[in-house]
N, C-alpha and C positions, 0 to 999 in steps of 0.2 A: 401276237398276243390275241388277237381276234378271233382266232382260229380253237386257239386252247380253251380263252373265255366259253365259247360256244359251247364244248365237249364237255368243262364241266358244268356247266349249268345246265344242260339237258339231262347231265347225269343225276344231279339234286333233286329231278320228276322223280325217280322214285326213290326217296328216302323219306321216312317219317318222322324224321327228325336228326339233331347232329350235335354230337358233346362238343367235339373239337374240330376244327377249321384251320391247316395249316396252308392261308394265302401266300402264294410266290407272284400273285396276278400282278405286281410293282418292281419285283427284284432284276427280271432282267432289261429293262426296261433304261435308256443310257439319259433321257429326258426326263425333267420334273412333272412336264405335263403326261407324258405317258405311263411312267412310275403312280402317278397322282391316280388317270384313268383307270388302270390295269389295275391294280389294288383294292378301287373305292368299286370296281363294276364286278369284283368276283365275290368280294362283301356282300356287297345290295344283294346279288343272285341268293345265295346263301342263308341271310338275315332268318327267314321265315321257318326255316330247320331248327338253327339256332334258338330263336325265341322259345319253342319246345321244349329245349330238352331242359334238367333242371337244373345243370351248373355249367353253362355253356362257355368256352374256350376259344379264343381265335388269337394266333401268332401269323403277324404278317410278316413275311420275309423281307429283308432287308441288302441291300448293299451294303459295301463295306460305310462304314462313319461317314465320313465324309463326301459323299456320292450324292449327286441328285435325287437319286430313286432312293437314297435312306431318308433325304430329306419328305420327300412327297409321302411315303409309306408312313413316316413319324405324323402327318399333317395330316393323314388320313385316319390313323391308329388313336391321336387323341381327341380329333373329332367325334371318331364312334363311341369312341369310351364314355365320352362325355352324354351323348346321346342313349347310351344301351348301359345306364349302369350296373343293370344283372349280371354282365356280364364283363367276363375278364377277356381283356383285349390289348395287347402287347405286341409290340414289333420286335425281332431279333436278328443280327447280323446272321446273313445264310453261311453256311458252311462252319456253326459253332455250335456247341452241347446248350446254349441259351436258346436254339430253336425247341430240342425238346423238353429240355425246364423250363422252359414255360409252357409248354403245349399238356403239362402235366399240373401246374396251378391248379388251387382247391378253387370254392367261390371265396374266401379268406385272401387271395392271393394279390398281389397287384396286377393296375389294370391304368393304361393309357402311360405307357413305358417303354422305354428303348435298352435292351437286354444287351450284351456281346461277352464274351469270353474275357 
């Protein structure tokens, strides 16, 4: 995780901003604390694009339901939400058409939710 963290957060240096953020930095992650980490640190990197832009989007990937890493990703997702309410911020089980309905949410849309097929 540390590895990928790095690549994209150097890559957000040059962007001017960012509509939508689809985080995986918690999905494959088999711990609560590492799912928790890897989630909440490719967020944070992020945040400052985000604020930007003017109906800003973040879908954090999930495990399946029941999995540590959907739990820490959910504990992460409505943290922020809560915290960033401009912004629409949702978690969605990976490998389901809820990652990109939500990734497509207006600013109307919900936000601090757990999506799956």
């Amino acid at each position: 995780m540390g590895r990928m963290a790095s690549v994209l957060i150097t890559s957000a240096a040059t962007l001017d901003s960012l509509d939508v953020l689809v985080n995986h930095g918690g999905a494959a992650e088999e711990t609560f604390e590492g799912a928790l980490e890897g989630a909440a640190r490719v967020l944070q990197a992020y945040l400052p694009l985000l604020e930007r832009s003017a109906a800003p989007v973040v879908v954090n990937v999930s495990g399946p339901q029941d999995s540590p890493s959907a739990a820490a990703v959910n504990v992460v997702t409505v943290q922020y939400a809560k915290a960033f309410p401009r912004m629409r911020i949702n978690a969605a089980e990976q490998n389901t058409g809820a990652v990109e309905r939500m990734a497509r949410i207006g600013p109307d849309g919900p936000t601090g939710g757990y999506f799956a097929e």
